[in-house]
Structure formats: structure tokens, C-alpha cells
Chimera marker file (.cmm) of the C-alpha trace (Angstrom):
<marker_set name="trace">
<marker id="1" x="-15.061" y="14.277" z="-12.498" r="1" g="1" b="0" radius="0.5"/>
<marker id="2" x="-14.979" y="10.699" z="-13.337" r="1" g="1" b="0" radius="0.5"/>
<marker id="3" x="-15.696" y="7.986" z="-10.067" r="1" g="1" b="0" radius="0.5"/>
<marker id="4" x="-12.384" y="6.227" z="-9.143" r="1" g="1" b="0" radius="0.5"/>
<marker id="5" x="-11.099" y="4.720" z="-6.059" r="1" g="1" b="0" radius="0.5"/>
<marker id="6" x="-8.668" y="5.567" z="-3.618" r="1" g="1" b="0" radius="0.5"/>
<marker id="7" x="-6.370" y="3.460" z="-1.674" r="1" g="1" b="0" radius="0.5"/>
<marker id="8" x="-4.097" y="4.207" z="0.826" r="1" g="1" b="0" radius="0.5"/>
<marker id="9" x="-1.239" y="1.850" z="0.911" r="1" g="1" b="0" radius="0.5"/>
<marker id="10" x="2.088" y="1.595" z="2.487" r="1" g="1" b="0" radius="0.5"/>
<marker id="11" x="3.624" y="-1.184" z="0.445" r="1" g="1" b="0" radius="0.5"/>
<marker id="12" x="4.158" y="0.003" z="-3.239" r="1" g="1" b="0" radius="0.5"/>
<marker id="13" x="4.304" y="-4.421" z="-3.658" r="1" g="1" b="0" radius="0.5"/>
<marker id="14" x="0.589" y="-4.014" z="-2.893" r="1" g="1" b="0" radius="0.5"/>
<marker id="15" x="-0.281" y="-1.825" z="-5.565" r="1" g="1" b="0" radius="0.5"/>
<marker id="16" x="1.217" y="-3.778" z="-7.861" r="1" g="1" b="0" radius="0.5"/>
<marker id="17" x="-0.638" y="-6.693" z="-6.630" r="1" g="1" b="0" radius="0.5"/>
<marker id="18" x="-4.140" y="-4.654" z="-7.065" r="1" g="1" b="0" radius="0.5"/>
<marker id="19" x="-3.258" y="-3.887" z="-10.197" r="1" g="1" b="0" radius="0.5"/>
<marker id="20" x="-2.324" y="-6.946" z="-11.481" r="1" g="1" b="0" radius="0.5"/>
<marker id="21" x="-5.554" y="-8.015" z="-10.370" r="1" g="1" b="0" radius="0.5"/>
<marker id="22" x="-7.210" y="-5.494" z="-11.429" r="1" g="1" b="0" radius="0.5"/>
<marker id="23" x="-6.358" y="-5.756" z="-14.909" r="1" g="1" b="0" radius="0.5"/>
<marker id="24" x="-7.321" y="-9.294" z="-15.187" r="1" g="1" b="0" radius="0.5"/>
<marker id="25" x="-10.936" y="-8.110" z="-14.078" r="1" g="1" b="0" radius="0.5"/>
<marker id="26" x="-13.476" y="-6.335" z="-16.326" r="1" g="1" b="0" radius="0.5"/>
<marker id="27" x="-13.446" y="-3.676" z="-13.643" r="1" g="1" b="0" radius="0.5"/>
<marker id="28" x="-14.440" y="-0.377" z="-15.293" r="1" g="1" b="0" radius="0.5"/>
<marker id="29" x="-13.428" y="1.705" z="-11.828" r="1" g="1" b="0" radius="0.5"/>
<marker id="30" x="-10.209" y="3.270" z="-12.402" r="1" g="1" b="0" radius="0.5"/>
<marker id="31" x="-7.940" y="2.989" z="-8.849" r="1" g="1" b="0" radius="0.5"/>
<marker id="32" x="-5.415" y="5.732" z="-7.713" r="1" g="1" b="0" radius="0.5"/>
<marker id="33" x="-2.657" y="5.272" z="-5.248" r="1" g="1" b="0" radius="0.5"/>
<marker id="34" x="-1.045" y="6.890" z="-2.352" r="1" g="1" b="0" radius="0.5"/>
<marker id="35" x="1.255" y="5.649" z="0.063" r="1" g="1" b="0" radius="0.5"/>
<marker id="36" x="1.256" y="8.650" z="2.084" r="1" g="1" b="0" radius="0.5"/>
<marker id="37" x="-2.206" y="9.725" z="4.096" r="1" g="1" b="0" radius="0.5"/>
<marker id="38" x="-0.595" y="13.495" z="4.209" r="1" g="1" b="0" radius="0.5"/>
<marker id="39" x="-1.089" y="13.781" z="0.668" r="1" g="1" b="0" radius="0.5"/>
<marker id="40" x="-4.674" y="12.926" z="0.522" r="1" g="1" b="0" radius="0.5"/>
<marker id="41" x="-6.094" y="16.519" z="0.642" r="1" g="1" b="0" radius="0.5"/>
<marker id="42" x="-3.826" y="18.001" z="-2.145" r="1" g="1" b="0" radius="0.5"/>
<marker id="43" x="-4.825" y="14.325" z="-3.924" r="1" g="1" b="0" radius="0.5"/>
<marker id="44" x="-8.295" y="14.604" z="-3.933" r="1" g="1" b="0" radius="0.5"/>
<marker id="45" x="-8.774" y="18.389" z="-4.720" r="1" g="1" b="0" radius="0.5"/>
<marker id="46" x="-6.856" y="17.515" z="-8.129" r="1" g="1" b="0" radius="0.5"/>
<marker id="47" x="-8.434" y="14.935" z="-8.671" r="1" g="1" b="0" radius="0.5"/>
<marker id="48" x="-11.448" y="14.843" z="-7.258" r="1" g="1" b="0" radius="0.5"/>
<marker id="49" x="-13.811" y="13.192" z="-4.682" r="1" g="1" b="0" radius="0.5"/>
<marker id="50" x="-13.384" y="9.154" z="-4.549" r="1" g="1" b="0" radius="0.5"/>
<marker id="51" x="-16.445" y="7.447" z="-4.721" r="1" g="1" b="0" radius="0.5"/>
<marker id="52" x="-14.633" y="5.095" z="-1.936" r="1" g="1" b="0" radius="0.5"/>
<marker id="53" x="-11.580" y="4.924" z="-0.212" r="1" g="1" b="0" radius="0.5"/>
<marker id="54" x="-9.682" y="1.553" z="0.678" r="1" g="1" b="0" radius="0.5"/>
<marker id="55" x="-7.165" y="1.666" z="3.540" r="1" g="1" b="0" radius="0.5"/>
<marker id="56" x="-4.807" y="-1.022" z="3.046" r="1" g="1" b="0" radius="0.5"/>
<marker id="57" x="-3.798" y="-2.070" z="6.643" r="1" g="1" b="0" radius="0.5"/>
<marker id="58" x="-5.294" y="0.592" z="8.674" r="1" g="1" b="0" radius="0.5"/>
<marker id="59" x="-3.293" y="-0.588" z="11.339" r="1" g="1" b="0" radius="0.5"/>
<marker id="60" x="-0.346" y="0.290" z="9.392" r="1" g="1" b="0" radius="0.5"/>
<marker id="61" x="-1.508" y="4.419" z="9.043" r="1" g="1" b="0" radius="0.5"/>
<marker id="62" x="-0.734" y="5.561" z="12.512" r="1" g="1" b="0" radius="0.5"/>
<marker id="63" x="-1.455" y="4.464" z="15.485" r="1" g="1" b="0" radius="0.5"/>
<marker id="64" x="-4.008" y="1.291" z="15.266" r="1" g="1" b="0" radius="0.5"/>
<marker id="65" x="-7.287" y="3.557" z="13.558" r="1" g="1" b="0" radius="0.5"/>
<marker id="66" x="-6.180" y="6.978" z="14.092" r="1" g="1" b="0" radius="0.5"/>
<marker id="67" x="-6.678" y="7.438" z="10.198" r="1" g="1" b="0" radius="0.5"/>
<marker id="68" x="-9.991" y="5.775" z="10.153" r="1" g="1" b="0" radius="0.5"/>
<marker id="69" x="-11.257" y="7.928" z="13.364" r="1" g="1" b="0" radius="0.5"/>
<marker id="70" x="-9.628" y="11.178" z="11.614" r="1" g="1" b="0" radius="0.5"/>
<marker id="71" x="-11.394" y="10.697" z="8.286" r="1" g="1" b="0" radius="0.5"/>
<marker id="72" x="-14.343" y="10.034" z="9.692" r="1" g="1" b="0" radius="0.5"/>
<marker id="73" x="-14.908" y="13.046" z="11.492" r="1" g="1" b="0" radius="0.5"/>
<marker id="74" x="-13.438" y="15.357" z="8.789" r="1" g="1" b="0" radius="0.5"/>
<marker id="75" x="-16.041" y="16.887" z="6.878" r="1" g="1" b="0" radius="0.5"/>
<marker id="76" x="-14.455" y="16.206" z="3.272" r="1" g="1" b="0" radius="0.5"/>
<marker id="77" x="-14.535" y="12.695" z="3.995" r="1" g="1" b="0" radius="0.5"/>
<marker id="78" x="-17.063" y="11.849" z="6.592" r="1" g="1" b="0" radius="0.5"/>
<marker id="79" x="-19.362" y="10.602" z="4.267" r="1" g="1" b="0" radius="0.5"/>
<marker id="80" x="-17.292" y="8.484" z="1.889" r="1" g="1" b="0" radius="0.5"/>
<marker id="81" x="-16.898" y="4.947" z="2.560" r="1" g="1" b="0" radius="0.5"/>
<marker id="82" x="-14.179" y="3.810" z="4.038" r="1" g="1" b="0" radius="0.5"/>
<marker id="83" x="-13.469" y="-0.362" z="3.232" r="1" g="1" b="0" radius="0.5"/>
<marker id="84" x="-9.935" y="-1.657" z="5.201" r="1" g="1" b="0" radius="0.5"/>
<marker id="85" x="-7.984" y="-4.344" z="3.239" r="1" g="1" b="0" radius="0.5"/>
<marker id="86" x="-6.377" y="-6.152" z="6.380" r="1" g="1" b="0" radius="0.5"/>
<marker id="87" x="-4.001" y="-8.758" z="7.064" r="1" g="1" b="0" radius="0.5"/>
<marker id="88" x="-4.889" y="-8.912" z="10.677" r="1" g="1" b="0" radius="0.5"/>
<marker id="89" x="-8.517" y="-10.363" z="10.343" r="1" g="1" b="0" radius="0.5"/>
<marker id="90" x="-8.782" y="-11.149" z="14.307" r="1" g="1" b="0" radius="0.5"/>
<marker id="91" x="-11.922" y="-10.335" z="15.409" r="1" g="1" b="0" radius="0.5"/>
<marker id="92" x="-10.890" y="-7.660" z="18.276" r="1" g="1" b="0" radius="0.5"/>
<marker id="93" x="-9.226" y="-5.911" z="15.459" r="1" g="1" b="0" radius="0.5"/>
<marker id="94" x="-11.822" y="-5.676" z="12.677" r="1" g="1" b="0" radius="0.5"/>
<marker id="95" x="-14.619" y="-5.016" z="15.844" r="1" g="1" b="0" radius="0.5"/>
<marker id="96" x="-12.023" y="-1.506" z="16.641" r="1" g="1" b="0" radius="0.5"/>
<marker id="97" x="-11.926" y="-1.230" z="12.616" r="1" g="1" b="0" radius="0.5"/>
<marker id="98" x="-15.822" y="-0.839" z="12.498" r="1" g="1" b="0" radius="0.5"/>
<marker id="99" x="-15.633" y="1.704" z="15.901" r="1" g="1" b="0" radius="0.5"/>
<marker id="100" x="-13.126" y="3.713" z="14.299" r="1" g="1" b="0" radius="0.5"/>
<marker id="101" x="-15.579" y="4.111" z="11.082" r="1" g="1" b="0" radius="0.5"/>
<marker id="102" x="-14.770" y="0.975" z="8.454" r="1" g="1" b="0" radius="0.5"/>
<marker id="103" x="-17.789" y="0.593" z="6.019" r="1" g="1" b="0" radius="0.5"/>
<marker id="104" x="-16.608" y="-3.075" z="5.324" r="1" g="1" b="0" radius="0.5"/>
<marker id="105" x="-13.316" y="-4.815" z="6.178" r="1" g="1" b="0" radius="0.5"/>
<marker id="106" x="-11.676" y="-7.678" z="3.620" r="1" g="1" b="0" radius="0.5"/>
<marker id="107" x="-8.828" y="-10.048" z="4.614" r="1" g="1" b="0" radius="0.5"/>
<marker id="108" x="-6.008" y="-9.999" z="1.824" r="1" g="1" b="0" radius="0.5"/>
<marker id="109" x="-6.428" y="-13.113" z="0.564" r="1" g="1" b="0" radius="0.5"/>
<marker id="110" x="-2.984" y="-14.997" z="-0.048" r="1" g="1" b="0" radius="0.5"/>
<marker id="111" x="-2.957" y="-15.468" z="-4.043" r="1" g="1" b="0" radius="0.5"/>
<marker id="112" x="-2.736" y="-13.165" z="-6.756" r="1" g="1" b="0" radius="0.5"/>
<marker id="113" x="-5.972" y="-15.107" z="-8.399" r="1" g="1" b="0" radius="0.5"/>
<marker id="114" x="-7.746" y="-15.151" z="-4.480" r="1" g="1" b="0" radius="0.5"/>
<marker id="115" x="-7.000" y="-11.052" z="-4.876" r="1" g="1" b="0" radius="0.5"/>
<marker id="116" x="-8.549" y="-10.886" z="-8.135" r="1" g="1" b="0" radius="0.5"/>
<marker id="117" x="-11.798" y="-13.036" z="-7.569" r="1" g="1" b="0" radius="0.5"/>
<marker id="118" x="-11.867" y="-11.353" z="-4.234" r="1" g="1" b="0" radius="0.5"/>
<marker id="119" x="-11.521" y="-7.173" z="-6.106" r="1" g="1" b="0" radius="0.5"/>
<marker id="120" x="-13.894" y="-8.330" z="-8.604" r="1" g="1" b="0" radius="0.5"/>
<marker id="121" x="-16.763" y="-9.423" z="-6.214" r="1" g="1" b="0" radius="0.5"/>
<marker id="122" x="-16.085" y="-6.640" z="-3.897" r="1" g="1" b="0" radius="0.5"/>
<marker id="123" x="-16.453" y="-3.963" z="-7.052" r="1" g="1" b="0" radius="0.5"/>
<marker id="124" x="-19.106" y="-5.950" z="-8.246" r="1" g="1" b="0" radius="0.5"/>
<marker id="125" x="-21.460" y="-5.513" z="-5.257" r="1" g="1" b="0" radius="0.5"/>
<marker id="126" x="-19.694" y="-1.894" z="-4.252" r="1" g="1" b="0" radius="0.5"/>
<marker id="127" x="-21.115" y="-0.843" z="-7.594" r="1" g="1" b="0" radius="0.5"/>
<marker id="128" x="-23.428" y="-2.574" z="-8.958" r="1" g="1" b="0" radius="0.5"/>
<marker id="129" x="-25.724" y="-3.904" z="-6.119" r="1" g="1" b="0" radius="0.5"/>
<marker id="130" x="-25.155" y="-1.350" z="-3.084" r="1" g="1" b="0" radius="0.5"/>
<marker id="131" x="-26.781" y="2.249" z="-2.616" r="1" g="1" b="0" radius="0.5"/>
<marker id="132" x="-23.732" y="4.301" z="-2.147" r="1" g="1" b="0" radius="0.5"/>
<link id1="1" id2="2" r="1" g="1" b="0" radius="0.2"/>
<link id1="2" id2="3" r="1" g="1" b="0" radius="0.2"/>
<link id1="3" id2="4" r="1" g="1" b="0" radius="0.2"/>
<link id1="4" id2="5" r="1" g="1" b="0" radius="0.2"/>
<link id1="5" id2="6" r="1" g="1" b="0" radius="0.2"/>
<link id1="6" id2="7" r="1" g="1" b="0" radius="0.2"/>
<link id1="7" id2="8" r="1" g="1" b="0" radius="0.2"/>
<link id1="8" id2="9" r="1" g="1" b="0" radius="0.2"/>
<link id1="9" id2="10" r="1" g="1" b="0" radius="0.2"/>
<link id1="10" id2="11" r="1" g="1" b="0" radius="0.2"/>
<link id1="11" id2="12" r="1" g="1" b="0" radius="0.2"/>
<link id1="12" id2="13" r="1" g="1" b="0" radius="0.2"/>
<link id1="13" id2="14" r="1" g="1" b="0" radius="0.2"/>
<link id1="14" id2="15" r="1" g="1" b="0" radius="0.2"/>
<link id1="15" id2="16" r="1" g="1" b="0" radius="0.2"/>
<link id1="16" id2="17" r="1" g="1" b="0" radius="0.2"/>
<link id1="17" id2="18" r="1" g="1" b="0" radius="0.2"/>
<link id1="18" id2="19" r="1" g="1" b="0" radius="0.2"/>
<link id1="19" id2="20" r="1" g="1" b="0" radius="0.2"/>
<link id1="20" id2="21" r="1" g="1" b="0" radius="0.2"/>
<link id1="21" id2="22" r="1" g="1" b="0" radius="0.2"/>
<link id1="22" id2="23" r="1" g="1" b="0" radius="0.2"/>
<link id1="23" id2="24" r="1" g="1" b="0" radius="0.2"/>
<link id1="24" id2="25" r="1" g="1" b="0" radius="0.2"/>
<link id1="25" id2="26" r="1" g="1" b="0" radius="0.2"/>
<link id1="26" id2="27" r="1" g="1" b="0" radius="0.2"/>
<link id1="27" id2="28" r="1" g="1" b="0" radius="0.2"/>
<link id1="28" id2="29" r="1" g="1" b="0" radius="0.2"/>
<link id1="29" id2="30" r="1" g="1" b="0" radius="0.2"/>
<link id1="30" id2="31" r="1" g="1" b="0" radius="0.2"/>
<link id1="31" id2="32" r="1" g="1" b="0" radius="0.2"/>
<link id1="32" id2="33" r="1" g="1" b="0" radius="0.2"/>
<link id1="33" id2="34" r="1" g="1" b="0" radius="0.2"/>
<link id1="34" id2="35" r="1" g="1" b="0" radius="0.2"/>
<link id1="35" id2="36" r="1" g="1" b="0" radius="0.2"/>
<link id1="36" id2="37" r="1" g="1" b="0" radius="0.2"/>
<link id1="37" id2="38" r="1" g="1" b="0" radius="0.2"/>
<link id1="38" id2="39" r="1" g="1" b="0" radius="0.2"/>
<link id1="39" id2="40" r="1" g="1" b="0" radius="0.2"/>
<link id1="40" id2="41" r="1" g="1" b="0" radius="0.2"/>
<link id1="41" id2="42" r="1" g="1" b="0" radius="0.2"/>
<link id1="42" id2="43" r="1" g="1" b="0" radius="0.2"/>
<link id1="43" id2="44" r="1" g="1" b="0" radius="0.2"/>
<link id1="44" id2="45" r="1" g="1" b="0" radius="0.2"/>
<link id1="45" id2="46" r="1" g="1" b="0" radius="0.2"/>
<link id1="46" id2="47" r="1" g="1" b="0" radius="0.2"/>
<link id1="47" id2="48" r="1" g="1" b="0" radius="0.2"/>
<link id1="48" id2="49" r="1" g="1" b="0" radius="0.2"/>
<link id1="49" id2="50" r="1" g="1" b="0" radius="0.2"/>
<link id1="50" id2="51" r="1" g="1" b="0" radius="0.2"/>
<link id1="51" id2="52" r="1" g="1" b="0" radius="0.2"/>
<link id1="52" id2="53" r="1" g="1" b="0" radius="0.2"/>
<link id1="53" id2="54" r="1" g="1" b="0" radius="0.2"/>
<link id1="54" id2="55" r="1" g="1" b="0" radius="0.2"/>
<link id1="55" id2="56" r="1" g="1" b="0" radius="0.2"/>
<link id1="56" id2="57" r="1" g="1" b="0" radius="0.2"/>
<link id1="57" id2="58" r="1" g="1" b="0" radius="0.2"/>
<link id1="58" id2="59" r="1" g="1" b="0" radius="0.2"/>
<link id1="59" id2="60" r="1" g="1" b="0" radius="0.2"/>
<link id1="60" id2="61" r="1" g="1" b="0" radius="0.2"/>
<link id1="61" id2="62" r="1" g="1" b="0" radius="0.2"/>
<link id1="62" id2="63" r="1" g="1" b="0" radius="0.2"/>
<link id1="63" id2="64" r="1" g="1" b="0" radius="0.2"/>
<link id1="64" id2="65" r="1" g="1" b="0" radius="0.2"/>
<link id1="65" id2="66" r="1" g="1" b="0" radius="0.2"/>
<link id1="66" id2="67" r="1" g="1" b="0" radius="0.2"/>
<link id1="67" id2="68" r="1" g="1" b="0" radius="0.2"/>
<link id1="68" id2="69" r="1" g="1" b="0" radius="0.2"/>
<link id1="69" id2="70" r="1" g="1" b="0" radius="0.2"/>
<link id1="70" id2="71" r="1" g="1" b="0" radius="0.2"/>
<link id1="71" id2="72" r="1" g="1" b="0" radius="0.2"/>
<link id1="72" id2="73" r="1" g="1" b="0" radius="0.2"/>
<link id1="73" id2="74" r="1" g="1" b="0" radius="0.2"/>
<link id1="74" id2="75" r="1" g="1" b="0" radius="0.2"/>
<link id1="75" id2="76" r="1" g="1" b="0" radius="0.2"/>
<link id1="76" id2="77" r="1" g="1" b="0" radius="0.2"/>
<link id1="77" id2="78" r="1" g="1" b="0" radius="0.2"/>
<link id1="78" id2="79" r="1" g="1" b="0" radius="0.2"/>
<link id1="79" id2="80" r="1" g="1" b="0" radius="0.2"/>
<link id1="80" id2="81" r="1" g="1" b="0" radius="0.2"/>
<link id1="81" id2="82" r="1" g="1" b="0" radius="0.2"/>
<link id1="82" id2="83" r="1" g="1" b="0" radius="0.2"/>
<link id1="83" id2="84" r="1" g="1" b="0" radius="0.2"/>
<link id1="84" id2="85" r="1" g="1" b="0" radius="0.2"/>
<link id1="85" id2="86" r="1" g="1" b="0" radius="0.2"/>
<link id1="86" id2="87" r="1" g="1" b="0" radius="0.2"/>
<link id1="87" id2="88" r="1" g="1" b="0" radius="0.2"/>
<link id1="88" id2="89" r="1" g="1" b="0" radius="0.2"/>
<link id1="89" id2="90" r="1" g="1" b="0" radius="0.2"/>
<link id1="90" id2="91" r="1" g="1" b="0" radius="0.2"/>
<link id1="91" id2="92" r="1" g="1" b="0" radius="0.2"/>
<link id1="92" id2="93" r="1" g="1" b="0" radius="0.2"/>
<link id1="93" id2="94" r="1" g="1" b="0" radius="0.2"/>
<link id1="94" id2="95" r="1" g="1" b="0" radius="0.2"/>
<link id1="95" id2="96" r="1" g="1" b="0" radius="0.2"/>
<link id1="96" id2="97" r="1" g="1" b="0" radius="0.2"/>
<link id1="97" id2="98" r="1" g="1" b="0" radius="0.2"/>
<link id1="98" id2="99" r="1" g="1" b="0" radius="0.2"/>
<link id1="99" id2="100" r="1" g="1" b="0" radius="0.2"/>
<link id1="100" id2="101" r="1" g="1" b="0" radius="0.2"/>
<link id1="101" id2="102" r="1" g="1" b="0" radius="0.2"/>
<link id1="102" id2="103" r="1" g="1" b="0" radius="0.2"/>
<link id1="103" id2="104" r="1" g="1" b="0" radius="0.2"/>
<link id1="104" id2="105" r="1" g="1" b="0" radius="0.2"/>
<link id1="105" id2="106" r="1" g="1" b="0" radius="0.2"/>
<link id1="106" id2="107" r="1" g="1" b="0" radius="0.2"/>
<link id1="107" id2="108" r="1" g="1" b="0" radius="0.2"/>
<link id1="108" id2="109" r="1" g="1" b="0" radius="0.2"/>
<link id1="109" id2="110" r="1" g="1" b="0" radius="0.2"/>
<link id1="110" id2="111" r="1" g="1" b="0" radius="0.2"/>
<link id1="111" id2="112" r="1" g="1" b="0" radius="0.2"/>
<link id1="112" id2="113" r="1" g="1" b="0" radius="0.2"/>
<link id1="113" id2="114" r="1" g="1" b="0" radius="0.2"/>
<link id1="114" id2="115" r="1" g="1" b="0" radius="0.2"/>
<link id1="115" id2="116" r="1" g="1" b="0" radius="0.2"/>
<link id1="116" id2="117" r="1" g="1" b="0" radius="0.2"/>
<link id1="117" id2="118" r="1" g="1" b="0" radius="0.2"/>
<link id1="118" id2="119" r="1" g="1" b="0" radius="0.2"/>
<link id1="119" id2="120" r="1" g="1" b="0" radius="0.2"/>
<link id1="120" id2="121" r="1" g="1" b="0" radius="0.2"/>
<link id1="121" id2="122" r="1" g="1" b="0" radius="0.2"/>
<link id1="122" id2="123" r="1" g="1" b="0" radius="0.2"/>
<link id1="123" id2="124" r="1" g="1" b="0" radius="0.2"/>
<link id1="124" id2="125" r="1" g="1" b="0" radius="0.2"/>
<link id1="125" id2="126" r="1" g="1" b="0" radius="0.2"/>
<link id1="126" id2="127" r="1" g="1" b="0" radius="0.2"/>
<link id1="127" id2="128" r="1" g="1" b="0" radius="0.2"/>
<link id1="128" id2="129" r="1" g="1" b="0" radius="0.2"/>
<link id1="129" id2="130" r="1" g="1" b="0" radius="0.2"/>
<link id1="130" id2="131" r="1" g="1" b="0" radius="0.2"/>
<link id1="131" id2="132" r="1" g="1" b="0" radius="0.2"/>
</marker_set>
């Protein structure tokens, strides 16, 4: 199956955001969607294993980093990367973020072209420069 990325989300207004700024990158990565964590086993075994998964807001899945703690020590996802898209960039909160499992944590930036410079780096280095 072809790589893609995953992202949780619980604001369908940030999806359309990525995607807007996705499409004004030359990002090759397709991205699929779900707003709701209890779908992500029946997701992935139709479509596959993500090569990463992006939690927007973990603190919005849950209780604080329940989901990040929960994928982690599933077996199906342990070993994916897990990157949090936060709001909250207080450094208490992105420390329990990297407890709880994060592989990398990125503040939403403010502006649609801040998202898109921001996406495009991120993919950039995700998969061009890092060993994943």
C-alpha cells in the first residue's frame, strides 16, 4: 500500500486548513482524515499502515494524552510516529506530550501561509532527511 499520513482531528475547519495548505505545497504524501480516534483500527486495516500519524490537539482526544499513552503501547501502532499539532505550546504541556509518546510536537502556527511553510518543512525533513 501506498505511504500516507494520518491525522486525527476534531475540528473538520482544521482539515480544511491542512489541505489548503497542503495543496499549495509540492507535497507528494497523500493525508487522510479522521475526527474520531474509535475509527482508527477499522481505518487503517482498509487502508493500510500510516507511515506517521499527526494528532491534532492531543489534548483534545481524551483526557490530556490518554490517546498518545494508548497508541503507544498498542502493538499496531507502537512503532509509528506519533507528531502532535498543538495549540497549547506551554512547556509543561509539550514535556507530558513527549512522556505520553510524541515523536515531535508543532505549534499551529496562526496563518494559512505560516501552516503551509510550516507542513512543507515538516514533510520535507519527515521524509526526506529523517530515518523513519
Amino acid at each position: 500500500m501506498h505511504t500516507y499520513v494520518l491525522m486525527l482531528h476534531t475540528d473538520p475547519d482544521d482539515q480544511l486548513i491542512t489541505e489548503t495548505a497542503l495543496a499549495d505545497t509540492n507535497t507528494m504524501i497523500p493525508v487522510k482524515y479522521i475526527q474520531d480516534p474509535l475509527e482508527l483500527d477499522s481505518r487503517t486495516m482498509e487502508w493500510g499502515r500510516p507511515a506517521l500519524i499527526l494528532l491534532n490537539d492531543a489534548g483534545a482526544f481524551y483526557h490530556g494524552t490518554e490517546l498518545l499513552k494508548q497508541l503507544k503501547s498498542n502493538p499496531r501502532y507502537a512503532d509509528i510516529p506519533l507528531v502532535v499539532l498543538g495549540e497549547i505550546s506551554s512547556p509543561d504541556y509539550v514535556r507530558e506530550c513527549y512522556r505520553a509518546g510524541a515523536n515531535s510536537f508543532i505549534t499551529k502556527p496562526s496563518t494559512i501561509l505560516a501552516t503551509r511553510k510550516k507542513i512543507e518543512t515538516f514533510f520535507r525533513y519527515w521524509f526526506e532527511v529523517a530515518e523513519v
